[in-house]
C-alpha positions in Angstrom: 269.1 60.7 -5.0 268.6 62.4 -1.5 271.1 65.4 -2.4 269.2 66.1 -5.8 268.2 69.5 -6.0 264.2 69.7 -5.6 263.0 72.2 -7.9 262.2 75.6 -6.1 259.2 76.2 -4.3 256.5 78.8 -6.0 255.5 81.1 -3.4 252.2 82.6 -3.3 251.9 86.7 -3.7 252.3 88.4 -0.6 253.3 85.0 1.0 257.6 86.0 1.4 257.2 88.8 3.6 254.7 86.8 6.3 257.0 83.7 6.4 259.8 86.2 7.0 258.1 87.8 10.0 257.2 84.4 11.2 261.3 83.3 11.6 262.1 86.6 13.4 258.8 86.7 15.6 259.6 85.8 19.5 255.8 85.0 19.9 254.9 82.6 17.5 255.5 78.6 18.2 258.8 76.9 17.4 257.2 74.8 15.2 255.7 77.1 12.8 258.8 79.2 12.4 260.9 76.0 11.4 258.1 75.4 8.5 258.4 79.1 7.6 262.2 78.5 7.3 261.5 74.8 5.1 259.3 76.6 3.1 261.8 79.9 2.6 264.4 77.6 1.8 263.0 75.7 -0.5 261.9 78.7 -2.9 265.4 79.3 -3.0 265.8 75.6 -4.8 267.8 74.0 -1.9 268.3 70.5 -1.5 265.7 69.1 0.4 268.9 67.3 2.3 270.3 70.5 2.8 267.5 72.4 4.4 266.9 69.3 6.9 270.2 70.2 7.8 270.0 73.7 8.4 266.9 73.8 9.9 267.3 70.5 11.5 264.9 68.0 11.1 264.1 64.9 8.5 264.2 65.3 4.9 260.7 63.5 5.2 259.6 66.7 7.2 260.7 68.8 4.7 258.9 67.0 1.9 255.4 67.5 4.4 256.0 70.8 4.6 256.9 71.7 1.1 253.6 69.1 -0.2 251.4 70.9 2.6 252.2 74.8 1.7 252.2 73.6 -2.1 248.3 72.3 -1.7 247.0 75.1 0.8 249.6 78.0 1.2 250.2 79.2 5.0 246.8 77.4 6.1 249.0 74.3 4.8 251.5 75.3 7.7 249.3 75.1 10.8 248.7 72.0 12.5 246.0 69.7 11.4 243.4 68.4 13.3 243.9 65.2 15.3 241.7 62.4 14.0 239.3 60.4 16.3 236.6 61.9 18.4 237.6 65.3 20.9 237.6 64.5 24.5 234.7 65.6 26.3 235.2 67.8 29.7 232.4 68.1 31.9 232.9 71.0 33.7 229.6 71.4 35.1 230.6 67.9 37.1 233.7 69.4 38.3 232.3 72.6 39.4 229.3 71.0 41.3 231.6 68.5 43.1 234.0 71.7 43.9 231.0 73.0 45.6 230.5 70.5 47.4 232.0 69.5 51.4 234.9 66.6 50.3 233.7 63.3 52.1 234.4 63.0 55.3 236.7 59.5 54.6 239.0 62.5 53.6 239.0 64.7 56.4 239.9 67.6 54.4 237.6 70.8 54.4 238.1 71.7 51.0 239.2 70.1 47.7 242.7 70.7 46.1 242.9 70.2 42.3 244.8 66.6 43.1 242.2 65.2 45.7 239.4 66.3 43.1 240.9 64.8 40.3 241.8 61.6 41.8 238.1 61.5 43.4 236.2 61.9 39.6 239.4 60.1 38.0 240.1 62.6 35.8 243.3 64.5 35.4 244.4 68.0 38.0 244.9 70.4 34.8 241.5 69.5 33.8 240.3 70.5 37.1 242.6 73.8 37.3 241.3 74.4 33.9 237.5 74.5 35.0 238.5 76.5 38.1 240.3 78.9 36.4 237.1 79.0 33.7 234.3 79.8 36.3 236.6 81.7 38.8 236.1 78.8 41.6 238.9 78.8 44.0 238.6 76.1 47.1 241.7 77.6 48.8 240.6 80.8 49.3 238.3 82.1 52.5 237.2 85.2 53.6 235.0 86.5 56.3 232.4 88.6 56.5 229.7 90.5 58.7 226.5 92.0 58.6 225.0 94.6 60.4 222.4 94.2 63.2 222.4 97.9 63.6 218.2 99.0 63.4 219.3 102.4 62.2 221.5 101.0 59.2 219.8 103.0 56.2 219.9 106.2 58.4 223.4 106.2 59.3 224.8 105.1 56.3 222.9 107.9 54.2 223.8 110.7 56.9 227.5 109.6 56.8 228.1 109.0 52.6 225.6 112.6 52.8 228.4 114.2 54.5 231.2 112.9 52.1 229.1 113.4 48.6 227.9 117.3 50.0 229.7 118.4 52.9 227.9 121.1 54.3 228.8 124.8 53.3 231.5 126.4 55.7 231.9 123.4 57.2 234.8 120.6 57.7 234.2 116.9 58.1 236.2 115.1 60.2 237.1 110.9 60.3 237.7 110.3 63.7 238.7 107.2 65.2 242.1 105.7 67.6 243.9 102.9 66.5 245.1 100.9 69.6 247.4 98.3 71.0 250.1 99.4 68.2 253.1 97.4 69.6 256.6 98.6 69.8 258.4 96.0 68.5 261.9 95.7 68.2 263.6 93.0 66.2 266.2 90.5 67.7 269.1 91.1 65.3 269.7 94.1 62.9 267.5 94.4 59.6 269.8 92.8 56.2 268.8 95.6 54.1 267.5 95.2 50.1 270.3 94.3 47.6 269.8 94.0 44.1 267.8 90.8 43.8 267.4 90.7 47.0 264.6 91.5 49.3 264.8 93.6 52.7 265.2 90.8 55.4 264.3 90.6 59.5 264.2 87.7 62.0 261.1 86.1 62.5 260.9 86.8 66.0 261.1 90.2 68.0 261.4 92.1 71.6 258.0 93.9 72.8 258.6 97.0 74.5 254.9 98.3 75.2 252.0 99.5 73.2 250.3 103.0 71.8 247.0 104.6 70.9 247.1 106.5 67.8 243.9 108.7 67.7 243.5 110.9 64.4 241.2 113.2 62.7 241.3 112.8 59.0 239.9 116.0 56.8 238.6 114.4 54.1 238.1 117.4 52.0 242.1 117.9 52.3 243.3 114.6 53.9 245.3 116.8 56.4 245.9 114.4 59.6 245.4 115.5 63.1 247.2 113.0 65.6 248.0 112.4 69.4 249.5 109.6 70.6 248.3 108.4 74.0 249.4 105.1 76.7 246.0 104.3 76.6 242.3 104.7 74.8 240.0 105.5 77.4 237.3 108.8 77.9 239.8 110.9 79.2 242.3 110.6 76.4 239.3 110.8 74.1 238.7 114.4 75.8 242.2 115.6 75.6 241.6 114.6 71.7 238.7 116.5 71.4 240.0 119.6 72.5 243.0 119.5 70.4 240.8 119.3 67.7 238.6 122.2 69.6 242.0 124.3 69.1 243.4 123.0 66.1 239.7 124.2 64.1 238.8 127.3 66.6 236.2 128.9 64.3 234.4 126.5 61.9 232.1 123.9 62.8 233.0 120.3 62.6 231.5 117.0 61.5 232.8 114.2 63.0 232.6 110.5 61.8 233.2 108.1 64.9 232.2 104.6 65.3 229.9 103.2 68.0 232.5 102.4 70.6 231.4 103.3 74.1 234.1 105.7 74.9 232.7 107.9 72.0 229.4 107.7 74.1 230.5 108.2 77.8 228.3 110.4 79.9 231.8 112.8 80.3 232.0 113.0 76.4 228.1 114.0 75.7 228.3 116.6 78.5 231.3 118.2 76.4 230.1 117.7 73.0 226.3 119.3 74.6 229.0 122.2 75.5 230.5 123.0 72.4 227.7 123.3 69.9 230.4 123.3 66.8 230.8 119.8 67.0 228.0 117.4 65.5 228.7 113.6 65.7 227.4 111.8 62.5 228.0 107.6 64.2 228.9 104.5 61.5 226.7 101.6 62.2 227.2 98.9 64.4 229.7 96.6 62.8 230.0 99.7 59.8 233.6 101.1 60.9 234.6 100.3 57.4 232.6 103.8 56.5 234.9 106.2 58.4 237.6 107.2 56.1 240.1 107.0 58.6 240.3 103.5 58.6 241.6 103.7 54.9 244.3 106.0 56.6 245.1 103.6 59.4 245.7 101.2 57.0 248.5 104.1 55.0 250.5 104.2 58.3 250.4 100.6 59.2 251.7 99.2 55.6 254.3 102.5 55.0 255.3 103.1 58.9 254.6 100.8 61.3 254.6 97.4 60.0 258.1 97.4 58.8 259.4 99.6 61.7 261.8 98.3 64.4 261.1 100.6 67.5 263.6 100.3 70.6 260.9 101.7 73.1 257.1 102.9 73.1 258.7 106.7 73.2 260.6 106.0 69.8 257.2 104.0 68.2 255.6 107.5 69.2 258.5 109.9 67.3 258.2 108.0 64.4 254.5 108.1 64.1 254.6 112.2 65.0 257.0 112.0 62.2 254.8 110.1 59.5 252.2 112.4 60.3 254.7 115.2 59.7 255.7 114.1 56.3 252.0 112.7 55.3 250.8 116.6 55.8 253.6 117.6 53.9 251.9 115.2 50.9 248.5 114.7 51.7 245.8 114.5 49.1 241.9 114.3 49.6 240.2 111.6 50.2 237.0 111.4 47.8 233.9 108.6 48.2 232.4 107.6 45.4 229.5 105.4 46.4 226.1 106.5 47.1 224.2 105.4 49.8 222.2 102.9 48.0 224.6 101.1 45.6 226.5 100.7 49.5 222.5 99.4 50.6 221.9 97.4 47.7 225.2 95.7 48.1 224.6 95.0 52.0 221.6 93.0 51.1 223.3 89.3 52.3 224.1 87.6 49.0 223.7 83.8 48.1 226.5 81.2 49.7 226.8 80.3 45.9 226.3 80.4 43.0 228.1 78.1 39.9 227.2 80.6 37.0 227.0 77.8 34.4 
């Protein structure tokens, strides 16, 4: 009869504890915990009725699983292979078609997982699962740009010089001006964070004028010197050089700066020619990434500026003094790590692609 007691199921040394662990365990599969509990069950000589019950299944799943951990112990348990032969995936066809333009009946310019997979009729996991495998993603562009600059190799070795060995008695000196920082003021009050719920602002916003942030970063400290100024032109670059002249009024000074032409102005090299403290160490063209201070920039735009809701141009300018206060207050060096020719090496242009498979 169906309620007869089944005689109790030998377990194998060892085998208790594991089965055990499998029931409590929040990682393994559903599946194999239920046969741990059949199999448990059934060494304590319950009905095979009853233990389809408890564990809730058929009492012809419990006879399986008893028949299959009777033959081959906990091996017995997992599940076994499918019969008939394994479907073939060709990924090298999925990646090469991926890197491939889509045909122009499509007029797409780049595949999504569904388009691909209806074009070579197979299924959109399969394709996911191939992207994900050789690290393709069609939705995904960047840009980039090479340098043109004939003095590349120099100026990158003279500037990551200066930030491996700074000179001895020396301070160098990231210099640059972010401009056109907007004051931007937000057309209803900011909903601020709740639990579970993000800070929130209209999409669309007041402009009340723009700023030029110039700054001298001291990498060896990351101390921040900073002016803000209506505009970016030679004379505010002056006035920025000599508050740097009085903010460092014995040491000499290295000063990163990028190729733009107010750096350059006749006006600027007759006062640089004048105050022999200074030396000027230029980025290369289309190299601005190399001046420190642009990893700065990018500090007081994400924690400061961003976010900010600023009423007038005069209150954008207070609360960027006032970052620069508190930054001082916590600032930490900045330190390169790149030689010049890992940077060299790596600004050789690379190939457009390349399927590694």
């Amino acid at each position: 009869m169906a309620n007869s007691p089944a005689p109790a199921l030998a377990l194998r040394e060892g085998d208790r504890d594991e089965l055990v662990s499998w029931t409590r365990s929040t990682a393994i599969r559903a599946g194999l915990a239920m046969r741990a509990r059949i199999v448990l069950l059934a060494s304590e000589g319950l009905a095979n009725a009853r233990i389809a019950s408890e564990v809730g299944t058929t009492t012809t799943s419990v006879w399986k699983w008893r028949n299959r951990y009777a033959e081959a112990g906990l091996a017995g348990l997992d599940d076994a292979a499918r019969s008939g032969r394994p479907k073939l995936v060709d990924d090298e066809r999925i990646i090469t078609a991926t890197l491939t333009a889509p045909l122009k009946r499509y007029g797409v310019t780049h595949w999504s997982s569904r388009l691909l997979a209806g074009h070579l009729k197979i299924g959109n996991a399969t394709v996911a699962r191939a992207w994900r495998k050789y690290g393709v993603q069609p939705w995904r562009s960047e840009t980039f740009k090479f340098s043109t600059d004939p003095e590349l190799v120099g100026k990158v070795t003279d500037v990551v010089g200066l930030y491996l060995a700074p000179p001895e008695n020396a301070i160098v000196l990231c210099v640059d001006e972010k401009s056109q920082i907007q004051a931007l003021d937000r057309t209803a009050p900011m909903l601020p964070m709740r639990l579970g719920d993000p800070e929130k602002r209209t999409h669309d916003y007041k402009r009340h004028g723009t700023t030029t942030l110039f700054a001298a970063l001291e990498i060896a400290t990351g101390h921040v010197t900073g002016a803000v100024k209506p505009k970016h032109r030679r004379q505010e670059f002056l006035a920025f050089l000599r508050q740097l002249d009085r903010a460092y009024p014995e040491q000499d000074l290295h000063l990163v700066m990028d190729n733009y032409a107010t750096h350059k102005t006749p006006e600027v090299k007759d006062w640089l020619d004048k105050h022999p403290r200074f030396h000027v160490h230029f980025t290369p063209t289309s190299g601005s990434w190399l001046n420190l201070v642009e990893v700065w920039f990018g500090i007081i735009d994400k924690q400061a500026i961003r976010r900010g809701i600023f009423t007038s141009v005069k209150d954008l300018n207070a609360k960027i003094r006032q970052f620069i206060t508190g930054w001082n207050n916590r600032k930490h060096a900045f330190v390169w790590t790149k030689t010049a020719d890992e940077i060299l090496t790596k600004a050789n242009r690379q190939p457009t692609s390349d399927t590694r498979h």
